[in-house]
C-alpha positions as CSV (number, residue, x, y, z in Angstrom):
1,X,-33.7,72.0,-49.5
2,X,-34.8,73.7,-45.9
3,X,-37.7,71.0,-45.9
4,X,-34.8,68.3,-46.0
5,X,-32.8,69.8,-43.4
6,X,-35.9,70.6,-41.4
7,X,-36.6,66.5,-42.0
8,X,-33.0,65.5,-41.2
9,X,-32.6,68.1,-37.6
10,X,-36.5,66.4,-36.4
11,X,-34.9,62.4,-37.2
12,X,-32.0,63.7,-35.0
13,X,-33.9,64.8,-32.2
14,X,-36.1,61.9,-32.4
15,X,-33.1,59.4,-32.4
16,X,-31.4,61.5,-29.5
17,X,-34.6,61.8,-27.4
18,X,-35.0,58.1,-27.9
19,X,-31.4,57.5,-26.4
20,X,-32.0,59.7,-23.4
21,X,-35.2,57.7,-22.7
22,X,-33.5,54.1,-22.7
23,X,-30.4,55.7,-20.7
24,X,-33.0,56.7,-18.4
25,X,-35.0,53.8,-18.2
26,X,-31.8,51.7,-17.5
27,X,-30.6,53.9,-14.7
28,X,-33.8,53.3,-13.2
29,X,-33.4,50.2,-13.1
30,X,-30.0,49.4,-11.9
31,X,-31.0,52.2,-9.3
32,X,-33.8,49.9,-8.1
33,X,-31.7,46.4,-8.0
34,X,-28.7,48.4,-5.9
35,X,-32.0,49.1,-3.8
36,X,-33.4,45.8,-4.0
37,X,-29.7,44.7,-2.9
38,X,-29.3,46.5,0.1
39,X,-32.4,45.8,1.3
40,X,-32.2,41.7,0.8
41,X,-28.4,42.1,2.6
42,X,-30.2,44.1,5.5
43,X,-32.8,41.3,6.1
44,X,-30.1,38.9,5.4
45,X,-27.9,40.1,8.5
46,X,-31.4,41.5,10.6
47,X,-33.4,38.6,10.4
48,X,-31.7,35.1,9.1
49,X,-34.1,34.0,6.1
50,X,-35.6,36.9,5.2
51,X,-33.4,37.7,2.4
52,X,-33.0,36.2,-1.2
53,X,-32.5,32.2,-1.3
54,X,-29.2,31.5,-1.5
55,X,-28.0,29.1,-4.5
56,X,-26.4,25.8,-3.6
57,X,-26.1,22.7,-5.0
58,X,-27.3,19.9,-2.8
59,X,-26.7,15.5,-2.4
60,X,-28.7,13.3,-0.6
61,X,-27.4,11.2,2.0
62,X,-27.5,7.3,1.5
63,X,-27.1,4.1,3.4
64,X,-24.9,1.3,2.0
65,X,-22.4,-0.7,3.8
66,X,-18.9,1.0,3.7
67,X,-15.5,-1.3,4.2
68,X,-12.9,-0.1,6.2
69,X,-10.0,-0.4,3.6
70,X,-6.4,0.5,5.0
71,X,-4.6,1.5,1.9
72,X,-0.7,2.1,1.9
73,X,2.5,1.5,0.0
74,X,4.3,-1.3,0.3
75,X,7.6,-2.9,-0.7
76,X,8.2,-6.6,-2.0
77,X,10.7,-8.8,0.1
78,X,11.9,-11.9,-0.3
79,X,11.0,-14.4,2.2
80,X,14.6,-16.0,2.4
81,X,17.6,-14.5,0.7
82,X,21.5,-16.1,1.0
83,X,24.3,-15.1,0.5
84,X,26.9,-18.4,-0.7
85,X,29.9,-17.9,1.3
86,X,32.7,-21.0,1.5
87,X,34.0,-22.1,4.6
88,X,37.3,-22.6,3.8
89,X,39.9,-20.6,2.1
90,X,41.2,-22.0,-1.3
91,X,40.6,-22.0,-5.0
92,X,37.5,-21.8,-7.2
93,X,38.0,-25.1,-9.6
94,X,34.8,-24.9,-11.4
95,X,31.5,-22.6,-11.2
96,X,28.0,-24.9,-12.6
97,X,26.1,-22.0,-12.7
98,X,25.4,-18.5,-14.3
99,X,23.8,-15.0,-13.5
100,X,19.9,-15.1,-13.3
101,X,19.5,-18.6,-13.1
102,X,16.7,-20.3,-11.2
103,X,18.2,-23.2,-9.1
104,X,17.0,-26.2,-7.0
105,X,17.7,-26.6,-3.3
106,X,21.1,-28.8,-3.1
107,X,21.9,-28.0,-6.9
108,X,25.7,-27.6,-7.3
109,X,26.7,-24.0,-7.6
110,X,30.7,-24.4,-7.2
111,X,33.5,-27.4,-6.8
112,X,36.9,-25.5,-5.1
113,X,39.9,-27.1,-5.1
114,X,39.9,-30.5,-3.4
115,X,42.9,-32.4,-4.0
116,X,44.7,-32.2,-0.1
117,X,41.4,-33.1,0.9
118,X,41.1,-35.8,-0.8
119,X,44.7,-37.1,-0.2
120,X,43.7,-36.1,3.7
121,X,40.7,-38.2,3.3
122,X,42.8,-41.1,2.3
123,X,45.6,-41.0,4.3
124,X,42.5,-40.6,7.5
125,X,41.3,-44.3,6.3
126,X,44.4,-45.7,5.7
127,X,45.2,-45.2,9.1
128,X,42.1,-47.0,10.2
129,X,42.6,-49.6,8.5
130,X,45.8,-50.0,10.0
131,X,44.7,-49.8,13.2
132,X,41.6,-52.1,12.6
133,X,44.2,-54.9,11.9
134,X,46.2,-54.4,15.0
135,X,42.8,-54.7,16.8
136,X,41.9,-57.7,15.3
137,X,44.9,-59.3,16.1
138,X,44.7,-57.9,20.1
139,X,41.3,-59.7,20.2
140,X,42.5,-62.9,18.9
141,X,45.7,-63.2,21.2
142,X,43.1,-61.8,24.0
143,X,40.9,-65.2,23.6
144,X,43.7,-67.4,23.4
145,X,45.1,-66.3,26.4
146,X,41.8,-66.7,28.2
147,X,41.6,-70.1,27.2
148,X,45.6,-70.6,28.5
149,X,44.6,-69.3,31.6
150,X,41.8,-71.8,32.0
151,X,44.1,-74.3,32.1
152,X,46.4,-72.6,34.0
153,X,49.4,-72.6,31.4
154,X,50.0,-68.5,32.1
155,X,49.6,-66.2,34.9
156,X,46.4,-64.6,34.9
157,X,48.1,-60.6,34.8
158,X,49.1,-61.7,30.9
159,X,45.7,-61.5,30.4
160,X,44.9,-58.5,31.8
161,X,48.2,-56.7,29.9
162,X,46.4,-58.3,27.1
163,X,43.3,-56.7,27.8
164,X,45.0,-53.2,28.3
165,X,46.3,-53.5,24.7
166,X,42.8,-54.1,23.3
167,X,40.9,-51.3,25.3
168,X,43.6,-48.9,23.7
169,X,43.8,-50.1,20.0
170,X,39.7,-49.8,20.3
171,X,40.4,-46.0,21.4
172,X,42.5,-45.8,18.5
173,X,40.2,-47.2,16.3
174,X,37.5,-44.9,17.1
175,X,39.9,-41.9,16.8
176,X,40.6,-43.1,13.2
177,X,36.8,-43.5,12.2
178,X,36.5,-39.9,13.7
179,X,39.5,-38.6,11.6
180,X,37.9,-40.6,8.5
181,X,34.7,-37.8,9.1
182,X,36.3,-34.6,10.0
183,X,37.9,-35.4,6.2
184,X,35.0,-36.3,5.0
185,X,33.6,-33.0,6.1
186,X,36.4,-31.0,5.2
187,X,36.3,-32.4,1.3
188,X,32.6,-31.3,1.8
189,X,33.3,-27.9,1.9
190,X,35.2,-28.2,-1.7
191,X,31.7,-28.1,-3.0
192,X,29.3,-25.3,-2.3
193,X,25.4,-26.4,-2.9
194,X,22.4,-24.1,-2.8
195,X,20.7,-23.9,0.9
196,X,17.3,-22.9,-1.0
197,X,15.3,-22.9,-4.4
198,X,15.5,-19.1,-5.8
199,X,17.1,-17.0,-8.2
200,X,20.8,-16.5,-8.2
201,X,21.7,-12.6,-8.4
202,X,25.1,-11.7,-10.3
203,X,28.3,-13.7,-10.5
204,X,31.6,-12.2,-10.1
205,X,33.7,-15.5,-9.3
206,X,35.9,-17.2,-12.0
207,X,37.5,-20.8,-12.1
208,X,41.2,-19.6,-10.8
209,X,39.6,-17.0,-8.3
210,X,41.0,-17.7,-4.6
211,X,38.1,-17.3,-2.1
212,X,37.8,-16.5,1.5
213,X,35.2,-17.2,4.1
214,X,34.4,-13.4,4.2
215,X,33.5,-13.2,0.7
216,X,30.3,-13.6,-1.1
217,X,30.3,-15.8,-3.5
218,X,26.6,-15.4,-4.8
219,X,23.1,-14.1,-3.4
220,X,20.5,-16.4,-4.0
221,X,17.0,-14.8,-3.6
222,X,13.3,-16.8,-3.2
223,X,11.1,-15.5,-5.3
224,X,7.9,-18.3,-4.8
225,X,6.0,-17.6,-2.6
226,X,7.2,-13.5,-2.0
227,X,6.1,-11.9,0.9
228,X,5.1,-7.4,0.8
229,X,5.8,-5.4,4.0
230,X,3.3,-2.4,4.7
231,X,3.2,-0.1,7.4
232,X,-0.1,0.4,8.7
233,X,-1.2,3.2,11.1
234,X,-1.3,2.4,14.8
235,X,-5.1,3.4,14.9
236,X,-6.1,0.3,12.8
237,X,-3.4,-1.7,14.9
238,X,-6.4,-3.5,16.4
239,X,-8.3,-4.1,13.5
240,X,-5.5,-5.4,11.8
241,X,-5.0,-8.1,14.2
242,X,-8.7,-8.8,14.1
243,X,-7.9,-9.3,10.1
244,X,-4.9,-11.2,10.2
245,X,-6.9,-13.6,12.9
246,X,-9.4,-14.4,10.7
247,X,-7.1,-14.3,7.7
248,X,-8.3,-11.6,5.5
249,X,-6.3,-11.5,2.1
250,X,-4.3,-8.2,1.1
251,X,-4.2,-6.9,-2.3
252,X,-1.2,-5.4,-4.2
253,X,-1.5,-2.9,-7.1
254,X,1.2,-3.8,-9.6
255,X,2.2,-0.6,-12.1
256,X,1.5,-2.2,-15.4
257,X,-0.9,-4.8,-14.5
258,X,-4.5,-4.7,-14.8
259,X,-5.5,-6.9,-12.6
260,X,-4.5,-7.2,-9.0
261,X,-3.0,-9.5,-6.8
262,X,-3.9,-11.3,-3.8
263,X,-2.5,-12.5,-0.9
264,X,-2.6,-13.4,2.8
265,X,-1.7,-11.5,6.0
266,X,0.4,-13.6,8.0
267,X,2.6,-11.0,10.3
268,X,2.0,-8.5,12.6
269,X,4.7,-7.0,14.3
270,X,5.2,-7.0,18.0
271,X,6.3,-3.2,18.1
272,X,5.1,0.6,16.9
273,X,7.7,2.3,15.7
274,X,7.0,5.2,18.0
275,X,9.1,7.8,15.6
276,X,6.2,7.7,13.3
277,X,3.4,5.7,15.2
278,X,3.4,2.8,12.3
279,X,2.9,-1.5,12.9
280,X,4.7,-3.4,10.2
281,X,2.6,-6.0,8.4
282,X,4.0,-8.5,5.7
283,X,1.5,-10.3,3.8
284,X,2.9,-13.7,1.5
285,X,1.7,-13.7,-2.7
286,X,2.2,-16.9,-5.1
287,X,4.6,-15.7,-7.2
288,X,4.8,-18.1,-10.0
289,X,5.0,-15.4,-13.1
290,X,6.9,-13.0,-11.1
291,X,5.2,-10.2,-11.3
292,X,6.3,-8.7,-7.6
293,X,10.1,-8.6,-7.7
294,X,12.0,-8.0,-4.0
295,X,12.8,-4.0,-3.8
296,X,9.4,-3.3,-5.6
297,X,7.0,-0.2,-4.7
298,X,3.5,-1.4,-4.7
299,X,0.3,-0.1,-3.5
300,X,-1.5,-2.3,-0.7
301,X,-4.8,-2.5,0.3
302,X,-6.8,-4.6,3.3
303,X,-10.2,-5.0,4.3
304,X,-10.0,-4.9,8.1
305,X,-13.7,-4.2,8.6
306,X,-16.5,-3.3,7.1
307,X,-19.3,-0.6,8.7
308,X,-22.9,-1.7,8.1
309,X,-25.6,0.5,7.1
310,X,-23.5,3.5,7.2
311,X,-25.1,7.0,6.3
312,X,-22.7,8.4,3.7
313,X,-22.4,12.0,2.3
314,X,-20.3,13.8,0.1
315,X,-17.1,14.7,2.1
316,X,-17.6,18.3,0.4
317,X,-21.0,18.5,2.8
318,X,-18.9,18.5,6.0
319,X,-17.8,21.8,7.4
320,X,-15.0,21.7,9.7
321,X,-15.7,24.5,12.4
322,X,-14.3,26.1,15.8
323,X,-17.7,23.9,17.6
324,X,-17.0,20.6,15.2
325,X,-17.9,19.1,12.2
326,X,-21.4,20.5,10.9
327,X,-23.4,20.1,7.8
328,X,-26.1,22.2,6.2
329,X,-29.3,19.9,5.9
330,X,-32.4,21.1,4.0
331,X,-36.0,20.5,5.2
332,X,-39.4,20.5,3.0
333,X,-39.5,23.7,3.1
334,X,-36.1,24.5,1.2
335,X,-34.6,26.0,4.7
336,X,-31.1,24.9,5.8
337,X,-30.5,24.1,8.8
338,X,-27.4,23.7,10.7
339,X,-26.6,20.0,12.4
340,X,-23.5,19.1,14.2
341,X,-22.4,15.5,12.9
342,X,-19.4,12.7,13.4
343,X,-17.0,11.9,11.0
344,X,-16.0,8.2,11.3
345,X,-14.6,7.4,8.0
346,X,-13.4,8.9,5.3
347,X,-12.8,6.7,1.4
348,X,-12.3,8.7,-1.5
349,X,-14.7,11.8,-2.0
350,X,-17.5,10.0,0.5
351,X,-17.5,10.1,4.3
352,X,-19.6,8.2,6.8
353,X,-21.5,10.2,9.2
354,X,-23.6,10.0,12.4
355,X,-25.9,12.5,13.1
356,X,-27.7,12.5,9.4
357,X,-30.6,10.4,8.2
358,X,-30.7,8.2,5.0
359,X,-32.3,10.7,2.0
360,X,-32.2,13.9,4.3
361,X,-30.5,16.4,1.7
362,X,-27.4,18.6,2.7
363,X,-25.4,20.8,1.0
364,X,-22.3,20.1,-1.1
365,X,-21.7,23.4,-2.7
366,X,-22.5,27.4,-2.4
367,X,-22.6,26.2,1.7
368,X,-20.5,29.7,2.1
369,X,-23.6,31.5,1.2
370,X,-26.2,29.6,3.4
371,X,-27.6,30.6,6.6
372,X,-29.4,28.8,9.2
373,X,-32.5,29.0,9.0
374,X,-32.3,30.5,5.1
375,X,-33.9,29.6,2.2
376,X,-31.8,27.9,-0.7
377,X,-32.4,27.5,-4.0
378,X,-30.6,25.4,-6.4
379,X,-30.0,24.9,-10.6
380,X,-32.3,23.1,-13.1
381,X,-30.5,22.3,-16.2
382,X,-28.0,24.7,-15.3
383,X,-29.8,27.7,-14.8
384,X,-30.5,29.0,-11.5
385,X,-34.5,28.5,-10.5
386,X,-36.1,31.7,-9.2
387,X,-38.4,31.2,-6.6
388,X,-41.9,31.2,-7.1
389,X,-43.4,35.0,-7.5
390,X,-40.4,36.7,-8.3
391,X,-40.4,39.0,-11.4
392,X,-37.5,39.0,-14.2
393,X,-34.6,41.8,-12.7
394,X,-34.4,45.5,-14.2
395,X,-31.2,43.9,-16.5
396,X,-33.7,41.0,-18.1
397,X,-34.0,40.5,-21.6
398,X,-38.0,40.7,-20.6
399,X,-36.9,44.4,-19.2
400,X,-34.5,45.3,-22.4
401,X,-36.5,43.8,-25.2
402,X,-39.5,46.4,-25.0
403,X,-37.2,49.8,-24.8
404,X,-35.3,48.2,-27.9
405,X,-38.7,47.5,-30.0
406,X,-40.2,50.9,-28.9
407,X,-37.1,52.9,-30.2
408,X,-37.0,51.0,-33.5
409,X,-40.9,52.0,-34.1
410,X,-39.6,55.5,-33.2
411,X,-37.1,55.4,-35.9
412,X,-39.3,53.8,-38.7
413,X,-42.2,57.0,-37.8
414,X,-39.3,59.3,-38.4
């Protein structure tokens, strides 16, 4: 029994003198990395370089020709829209027409009511013909007074009263072929025709439904070819001209359709608006399956120009600071080095540069822990790389391993 508990008291001691030697060994070690710490962040803020590499994550810089791609919203117009108003007031007889419909230039839309025009019209040639009669007659009495006169059988002033009749019944005459048009005209208004080939929008007019010249009778909307109007910033004013003189097609994002469209800058207009320093474009599509409908948001895009062998970076590399834009570039020897650079053009997550070289490498990410003149390191297959030399940290699994095997072998000799 006491040689038990004498057995059971020593694999106690054992196991506790065992746990006082790991706690030890571990507060060694995290004593030695606060250590190794404070004297990489000295060196670091002494002497630039001199502390621990910092990990980043770097890009290389490429050359490639970049377009110059203004790309804005736009909205779809029509490039003539009417609105059908008559000219006279009266009385819708009969409408040819419905809602929606696609119509011809000239096609019959509307007939009003045109019965005292018509009676106008013929009462307006009756009296011409009236007066065409009397002037025939005038002529003929008119030569046979000339010949009388010849032969001296009447005074020569009945042929000048004679002449005086026909001047006026002529005057007349014309008057009545005048009349004949302005009735003409006026039973022309009776039916209203389409001034273009489009689509018709809604139609609130009956048969029965008295009309006025200040109402609309029906909007009629082109929608073949369509035009888009974009504003474009007043930076890119003269490159746009430069595009629309040399007739650079426009392309418009439809929602819904995978392909886009395209179409061809034809408009420039002649002011800025200077509230918010914008140029209105209008480029014109073909329109045949409708897909751009007038009031439609689309997204626009043009080509005004395109940069050649451009140096392009990630636009995460640039660093906007107090002195300019700067980047971090790395040399052979894994040392960064601070370079002020240009920004000329920004697309998507890439910028174009001046001031880096094709295949120089800069860095993208962990720039915040970078300083010039430093060492960097960065990741292989997502562990960070240690530099060459450097032994595993106190907190390892090479440091742990050992204390963890030599207490087991403890425990098993107990």
């Amino acid at each position: 029994m006491k040689k038990n508990l004498v057995l059971t008291l020593t694999g106690v001691l054992v196991v506790a003198a065992a746990a006082g030697g790991w706690w030890w060994s571990g507060a060694k070690s995290r004593q030695g990395a606060e250590t190794a710490s404070a004297s990489g962040g000295k060196a670091a803020g002494g002497a630039p370089g001199a502390g621990a590499p910092a990990l980043v994550t770097l890009a290389v810089a490429r050359k490639q020709s970049v377009p110059v791609t203004v790309q804005v919203n736009g909205s779809v117009v029509s490039l003539n829209s009417v609105d059908l108003r008559p000219q006279v007031t009266n009385t819708v007889r009969q409408v040819h027409v419905k809602e929606g419909q696609f119509v011809k230039a000239g096609q019959l839309l509307f007939t009003l009511d045109d019965r005292p025009d018509q009676a106008n019209l013929a009462k307006a040639k009756a009296q011409q013909q009236k007066d065409e009669a009397v002037l025939a007659d005038l002529e003929r009495q008119y030569r046979r007074n000339q010949e009388l006169v010849a032969q001296n059988f009447i005074a020569k002033s009945a042929v000048d009263a004679t002449l005086s009749q026909l001047e006026a019944q002529r005057a007349a005459v014309a008057a009545d072929r005048a009349a004949v048009q302005s009735a003409e005209v006026a039973l022309g208004y009776a039916s209203l025709r389409a001034p273009i080939a489009g689509r018709i929008g809604a139609v609130n007019i009956y048969p029965g439904t008295l009309v006025q010249p200040t109402l609309s009778l029906v909007t009629i909307t082109q929608l073949d070819p369509i035009a888009v109007s974009f504003p474009v910033p007043e930076g890119k004013l003269q490159d746009l001209l430069a595009a629309a003189r040399a007739h650079t097609p426009v392309e418009a994002v439809v929602p819904g359709r995978k392909e886009t469209l395209k179409g061809q800058l034809n408009f420039v207009d002649n002011t800025v608006d200077p509230l918010i320093g914008t140029v209105r474009a209008k480029a014109v599509f073909d329109n045949a399956d409708q897909s751009l409908w007038p009031g439609q948001f689309v997204e626009t895009r043009v080509t005004v120009r395109t940069i050649e062998d451009a140096t392009v970076v990630p636009a995460s590399a640039v660093m906007m600071l107090s002195e300019g834009a700067s980047v971090y570039v790395i040399d052979a020897e894994k040392k960064a080095a601070r370079r002020k650079v240009e920004s000329v053009y920004t697309f998507g997550t890439q910028v174009v540069v001046r001031g880096v070289q094709p295949g120089e490498q800069v860095v993208i990410e962990g720039k915040q822990n970078v300083r010039p003149g430093g060492k960097i390191r960065t990741e292989t297959n997502g562990a960070p790389q240690r530099p060459e030399g450097q032994a595993p940290g106190p907190g390892s699994a090479a440091t742990v391993a050992p204390t963890n095997a030599s207490l087991v072998a403890e425990r098993e000799r107990a």
